[in-house]
N, C-alpha and C positions, 0 to 999 in steps of 0.2 A: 628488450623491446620485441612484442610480437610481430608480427607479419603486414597484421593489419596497421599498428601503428608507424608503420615503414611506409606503407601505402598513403598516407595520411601525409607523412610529414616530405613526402617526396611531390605528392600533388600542392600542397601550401608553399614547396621550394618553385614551382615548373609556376605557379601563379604569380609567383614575387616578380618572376624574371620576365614577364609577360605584360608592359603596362599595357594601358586600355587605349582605343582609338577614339573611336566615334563615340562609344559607350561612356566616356568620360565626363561624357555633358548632358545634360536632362535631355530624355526620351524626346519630348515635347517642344524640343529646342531646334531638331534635325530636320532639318528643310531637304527635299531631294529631287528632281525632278525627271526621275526614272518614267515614267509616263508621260512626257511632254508635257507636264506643266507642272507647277509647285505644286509639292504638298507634305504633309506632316509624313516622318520617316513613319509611324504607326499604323499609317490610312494605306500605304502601298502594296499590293497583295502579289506582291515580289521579293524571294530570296535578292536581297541589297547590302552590299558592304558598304558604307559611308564612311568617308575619311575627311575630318574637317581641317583647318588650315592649321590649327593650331600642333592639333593632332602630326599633320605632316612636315611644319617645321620643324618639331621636338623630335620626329624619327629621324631628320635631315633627309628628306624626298625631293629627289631631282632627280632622277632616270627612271626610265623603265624597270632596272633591276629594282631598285628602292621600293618601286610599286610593288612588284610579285612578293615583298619582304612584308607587306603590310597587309595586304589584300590573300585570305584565308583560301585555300583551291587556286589560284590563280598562280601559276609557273611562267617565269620569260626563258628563253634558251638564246642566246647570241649566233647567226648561222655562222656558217666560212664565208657568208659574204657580207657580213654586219648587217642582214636585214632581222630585225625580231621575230622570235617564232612562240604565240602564246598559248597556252593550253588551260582551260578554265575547267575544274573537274573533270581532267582527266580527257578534253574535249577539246581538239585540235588539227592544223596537219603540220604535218612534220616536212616544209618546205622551203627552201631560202632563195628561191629566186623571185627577183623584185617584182615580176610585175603575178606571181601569185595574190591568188582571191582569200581573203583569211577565214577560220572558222569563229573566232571572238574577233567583232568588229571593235572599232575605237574612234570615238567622238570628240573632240574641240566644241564644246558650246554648242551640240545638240549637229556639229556639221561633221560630216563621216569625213573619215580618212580611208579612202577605198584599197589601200594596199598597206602594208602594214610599215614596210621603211619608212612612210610620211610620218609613222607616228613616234619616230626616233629620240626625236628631240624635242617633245612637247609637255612633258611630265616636270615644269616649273612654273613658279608664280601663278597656282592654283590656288583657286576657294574650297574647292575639294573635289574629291575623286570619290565617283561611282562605280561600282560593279555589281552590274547585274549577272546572276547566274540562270543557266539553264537559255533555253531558244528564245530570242525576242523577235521574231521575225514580225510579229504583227505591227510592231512598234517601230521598229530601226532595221526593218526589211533583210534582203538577201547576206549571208556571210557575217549570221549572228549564232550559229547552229549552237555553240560553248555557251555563246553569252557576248555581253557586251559592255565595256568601258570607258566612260563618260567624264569626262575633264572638264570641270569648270573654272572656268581660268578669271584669277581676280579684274575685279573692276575699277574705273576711276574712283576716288574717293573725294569726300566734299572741301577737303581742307590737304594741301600742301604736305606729301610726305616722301619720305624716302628713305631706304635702306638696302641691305645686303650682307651678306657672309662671304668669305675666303676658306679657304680648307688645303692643308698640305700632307702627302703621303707618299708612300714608296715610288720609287722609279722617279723622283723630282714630281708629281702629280699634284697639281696647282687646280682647284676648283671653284668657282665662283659665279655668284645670284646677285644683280644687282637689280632695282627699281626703283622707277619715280613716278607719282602718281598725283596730280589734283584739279582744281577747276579751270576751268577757260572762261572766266567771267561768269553771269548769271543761267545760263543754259547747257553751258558743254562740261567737259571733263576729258582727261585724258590719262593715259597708264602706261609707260614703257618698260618692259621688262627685257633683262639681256642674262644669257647663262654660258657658260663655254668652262672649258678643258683641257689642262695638255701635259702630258705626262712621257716619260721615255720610254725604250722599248723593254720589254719587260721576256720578250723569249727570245734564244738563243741556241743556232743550229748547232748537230750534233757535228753535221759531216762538213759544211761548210762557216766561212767565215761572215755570215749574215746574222742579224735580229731582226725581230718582228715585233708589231704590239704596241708601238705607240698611238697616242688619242690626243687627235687634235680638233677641237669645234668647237663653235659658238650659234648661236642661235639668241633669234629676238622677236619680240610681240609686240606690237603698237595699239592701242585700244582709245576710239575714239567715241564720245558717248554724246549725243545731241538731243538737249528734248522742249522742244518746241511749246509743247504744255507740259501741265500737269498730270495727264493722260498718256501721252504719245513719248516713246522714247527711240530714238535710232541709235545703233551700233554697228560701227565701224571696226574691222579685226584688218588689222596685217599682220603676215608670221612668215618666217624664214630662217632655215640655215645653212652652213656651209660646215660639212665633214671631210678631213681630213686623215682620218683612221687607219688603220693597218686592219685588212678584215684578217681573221685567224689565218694561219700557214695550214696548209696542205700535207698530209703528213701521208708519206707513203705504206701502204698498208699489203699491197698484195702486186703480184705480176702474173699475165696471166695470156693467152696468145691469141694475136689478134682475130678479125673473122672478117670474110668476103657477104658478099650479099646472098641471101638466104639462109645463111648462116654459116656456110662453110668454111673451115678452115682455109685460108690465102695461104700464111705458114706456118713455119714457125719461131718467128722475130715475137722475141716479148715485147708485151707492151708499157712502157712505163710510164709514171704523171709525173711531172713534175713537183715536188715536194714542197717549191715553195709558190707555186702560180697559183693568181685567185680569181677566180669569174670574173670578176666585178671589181674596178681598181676606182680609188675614188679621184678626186673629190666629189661628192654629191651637194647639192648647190641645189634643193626644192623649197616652193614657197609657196603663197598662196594667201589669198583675202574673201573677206566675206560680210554680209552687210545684213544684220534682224531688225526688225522692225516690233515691236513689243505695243498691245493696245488693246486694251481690256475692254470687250463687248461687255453689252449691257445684260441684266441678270435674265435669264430665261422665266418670263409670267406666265404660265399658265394655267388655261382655264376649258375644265372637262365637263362636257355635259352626255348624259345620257336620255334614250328615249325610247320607250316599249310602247305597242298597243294592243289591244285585249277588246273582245267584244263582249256587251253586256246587254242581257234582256230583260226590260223593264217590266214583264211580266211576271219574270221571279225574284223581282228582289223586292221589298221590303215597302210598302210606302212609308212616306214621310207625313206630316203632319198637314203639306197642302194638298196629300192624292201624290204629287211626284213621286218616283221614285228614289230609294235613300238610298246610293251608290257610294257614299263615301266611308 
């Protein structure tokens, strides 16, 4: 086997192991609404990863991490203090304290999440996932420098349903997606989703007798849909969760001697950290609501006229058959 056919049969192996996302469903199928309003994934004149639902239950998506597994350029990094740090080609900061401003923002149904820890636990019972690359600032404003990521979180449905997964893994790690979803009589609808976590501690100190690393949380969506006509619809969001988590241990890396003001050496007492203290101890307990209003104006009619004027001297143009002159 020459060289070439190694190259061949190593691209046809790295394909197999690769199924498709978005691309799995017709072109023309791909609804997306990177520009603030629906439209065919083909009409968008935006680099767009589109992830449909189908697509994201077959990979099993429910975190953040799950995202960056799926979405092409897009990296999550876990801080020391459990707030997300994402980097969209290459394009990020490298920050983990909460109340930092992010470089790839991240949306709930078109509504920003202005620091990135809110967006912890929002990556379940999606319609699908957006990633736009590259600056969107014109569109989703300040602290899109990377890009931006867009969650469209599923809706009521016309008819009575409901389902869910369970998942079990190392450390005792228990994970599970429930929802129920359908009408409220002839006008409304409704959609609860709940997702949570919890698993044992999974690291273990070298010098002392502590572990670290367990994950405990839940989180839930409530989606209320009202529509008055045929034209008019309202939407009602609650969301909320409660983290429990161990953010990573501290690991002591250097010692080094302290400094007075201006910089000077006070002495020489080393200074050490503490290897297992964490900025930020939880539980975190954020939430938040929000309310669209959806109402399709009517089609834009328009009607253009133009108008020039010119002068004409009846002396040199042409007559006509009655003596006028023939100007047309």
């Amino acid at each position: 086997m020459n060289f070439r056919n190694v190259l061949l049969a190593s691209s046809a192996t790295v394909a197999a192991l690769v199924p498709g996302l978005a691309y799995a469903q017709n072109a023309n199928e791909i609804v997306v609404t990177a520009n603030k309003r629906e439209q065919n994934l083909n009409d968008v004149g935006l680099t767009v990863t589109a992830i449909g639902s189908e697509a994201l239950k077959n990979r099993g998506v429910a975190s953040l991490e799950d995202v960056a597994n799926v979405a092409p350029g897009l990296i999550y990094t876990p801080s020391t203090n459990n707030t997300p740090i994402f980097t969209l080609r290459g394009i990020g900061f490298n920050e983990s304290s909460i109340g930092v401003y992010p470089a790839v923002s991240v949306y709930v149904d078109q509504i920003p999440l202005p620091f990135p820890v809110l967006a912890s636990h929002s990556a379940y019972d999606l319609e699908r996932i957006e990633v736009l690359k590259g600056p969107q600032g014109t569109l989703f404003g300040q602290n899109s420098t990377g890009g931006a990521i867009n969650y469209i979180a599923a809706g009521p449905t016309e008819t009575l349903e409901a389902g869910g997964d369970i998942s079990y893994g190392r450390f005792n790690a228990i994970e599970g997606n429930a929802y129920i979803s359908g009408p409220i009589g002839d006008a409304a609808g409704f959609r609860l989703a709940v997702n949570g976590k919890n698993s044992d501690d999974w690291q273990k100190s070298a010098t002392r007798d502590l572990t670290n690393g367990s994950e405990s949380y839940i989180a839930g969506r409530l989606t209320l849909d009202v529509k008055p006509s045929d034209t008019i619809n309202l939407r009602f969001t609650a969301n909320g969760w409660k983290d429990k988590s161990d953010p990573q241990a501290q690991q002591l890396i250097a010692v080094h001697e302290q400094q007075g003001q201006g910089g000077d050496r006070s002495n020489d007492a080393p200074q050490l950290v503490d290897p297992v203290r964490n900025a930020f101890s939880p539980p975190l307990i954020p939430g938040g609501a929000s309310a669209q209003l959806t109402y399709p104006f009517p089609k834009l009619n328009s009607r253009t006229a133009d108008w020039s004027e010119c002068e004409i001297d009846p002396n040199t143009a042409p007559a006509g058959p009655d003596g006028v002159a023939d100007v047309a």
